[in-house]
C-alpha positions in Angstrom: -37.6 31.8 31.4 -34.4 32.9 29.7 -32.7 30.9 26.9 -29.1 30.0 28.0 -26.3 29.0 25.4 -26.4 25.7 26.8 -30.2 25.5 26.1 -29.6 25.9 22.3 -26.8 23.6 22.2 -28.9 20.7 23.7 -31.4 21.5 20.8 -28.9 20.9 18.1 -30.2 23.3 16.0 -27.2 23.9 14.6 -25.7 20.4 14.0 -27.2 20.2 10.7 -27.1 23.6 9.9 -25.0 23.6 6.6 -26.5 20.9 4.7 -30.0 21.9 5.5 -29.0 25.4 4.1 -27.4 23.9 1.2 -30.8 22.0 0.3 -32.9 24.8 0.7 -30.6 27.3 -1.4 -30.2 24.5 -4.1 -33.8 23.6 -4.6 -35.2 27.5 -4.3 -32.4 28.7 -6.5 -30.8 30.8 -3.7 -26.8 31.5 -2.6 -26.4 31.4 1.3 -26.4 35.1 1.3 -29.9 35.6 0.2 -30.9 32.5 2.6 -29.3 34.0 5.6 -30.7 38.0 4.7 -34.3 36.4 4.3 -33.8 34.7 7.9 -32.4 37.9 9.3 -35.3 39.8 7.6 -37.7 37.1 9.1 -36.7 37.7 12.5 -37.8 41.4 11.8 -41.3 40.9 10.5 -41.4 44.5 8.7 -38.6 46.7 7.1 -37.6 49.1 5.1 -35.2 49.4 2.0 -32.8 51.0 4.4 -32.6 48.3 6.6 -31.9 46.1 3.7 -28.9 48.1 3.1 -28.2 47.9 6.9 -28.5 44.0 6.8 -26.5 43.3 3.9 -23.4 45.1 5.5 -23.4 41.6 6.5 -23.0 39.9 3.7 -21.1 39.6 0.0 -22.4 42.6 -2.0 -24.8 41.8 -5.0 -26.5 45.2 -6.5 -29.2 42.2 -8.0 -30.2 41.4 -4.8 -33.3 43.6 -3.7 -34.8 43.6 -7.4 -34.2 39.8 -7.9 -35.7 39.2 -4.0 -38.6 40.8 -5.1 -39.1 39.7 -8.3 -39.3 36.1 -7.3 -41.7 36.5 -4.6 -39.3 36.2 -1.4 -40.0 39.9 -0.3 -43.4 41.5 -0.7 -44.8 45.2 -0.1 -46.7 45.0 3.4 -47.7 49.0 3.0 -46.7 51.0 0.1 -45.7 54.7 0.6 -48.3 57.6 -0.2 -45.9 60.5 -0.6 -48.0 62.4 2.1 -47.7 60.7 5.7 -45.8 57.5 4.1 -42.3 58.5 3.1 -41.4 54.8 1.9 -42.6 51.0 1.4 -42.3 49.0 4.2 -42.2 45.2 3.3 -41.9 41.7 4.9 -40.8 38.1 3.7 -43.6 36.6 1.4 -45.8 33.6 2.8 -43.2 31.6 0.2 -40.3 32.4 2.4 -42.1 32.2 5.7 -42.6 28.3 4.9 -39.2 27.9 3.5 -37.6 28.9 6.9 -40.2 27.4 9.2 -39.7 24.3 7.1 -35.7 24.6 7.8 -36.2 24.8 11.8 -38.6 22.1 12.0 -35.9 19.7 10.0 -33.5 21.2 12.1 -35.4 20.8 15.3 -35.9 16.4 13.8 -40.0 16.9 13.2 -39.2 16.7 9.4 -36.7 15.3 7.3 -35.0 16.2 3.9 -37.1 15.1 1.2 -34.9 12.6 -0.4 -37.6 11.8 -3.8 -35.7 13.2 -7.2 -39.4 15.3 -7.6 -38.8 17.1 -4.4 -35.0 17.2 -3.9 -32.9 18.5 -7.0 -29.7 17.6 -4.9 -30.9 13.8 -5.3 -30.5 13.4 -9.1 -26.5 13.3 -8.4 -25.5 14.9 -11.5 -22.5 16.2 -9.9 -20.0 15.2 -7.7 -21.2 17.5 -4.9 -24.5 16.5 -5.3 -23.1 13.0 -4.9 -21.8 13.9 -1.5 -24.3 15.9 -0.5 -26.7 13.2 -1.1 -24.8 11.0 1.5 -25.1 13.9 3.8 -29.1 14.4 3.0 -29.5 10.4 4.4 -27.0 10.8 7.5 -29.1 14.0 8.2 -32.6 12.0 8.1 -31.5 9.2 10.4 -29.9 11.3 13.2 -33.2 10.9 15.3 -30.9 13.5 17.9 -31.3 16.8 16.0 
């Protein structure tokens, strides 16, 4: 069976796209860029450090990225080169970063909600004023039963 545009529409997955992004940047210390490469590097399974700088064509340049990616456990070394028959490391998201997004698409998809407990949520303290609205967003997200 082949997914139509129409298909995905009537899922919703998108309806609540931004806010769930915004939660799951916030509370894993994230931007949207690192988010959205992690996704895109999901999607792939394995890849190399070229086809990091293939994906982040895509996105606002950050020199940080790869070492701070790594360094916080989002990408891992899935076979590390041997300077023989293995040119280079190839990697893959970390099992952190595989729940993170799996996580996001089953809040998206209404089997979860956005945990709305000050202990889970660092949005829900309210300490600014965009956490303030965001929090308003957070609860208009967890009662749309339609996502």
């Amino acid at each position: 069976m082949r997914l139509e545009a129409s298909d995905i529409k009537d899922l919703n997955l998108l309806k609540h796209y931004r806010i769930i992004r915004k939660w799951a940047c916030k509370n894993n210390e994230l931007n949207d860029a690192d988010l959205e490469l992690l996704i895109y590097f999901d999607c792939m399974d394995l890849f190399t450090r070229e086809d990091f700088k293939i994906g982040t064509y895509s996105y606002s340049w950050d020199n940080r990225r790869w070492n701070r990616l790594l360094k916080e456990g989002w990408i891992i070394v899935w076979r590390t080169h041997n300077r023989t028959t293995q040119k280079y490391n190839i990697y893959k998201v970390s099992f952190k970063c595989k729940q993170l997004i799996s996580r996001m698409y089953r809040i998206m998809l209404g089997r979860e909600d956005i945990p709305t407990s000050t202990a889970r949520n660092k949005i829900m303290k309210g300490k600014s004023y965009i956490d303030k609205v965001m929090i308003t967003s957070i609860n208009n997200v967890n009662k749309d039963k339609n996502r």
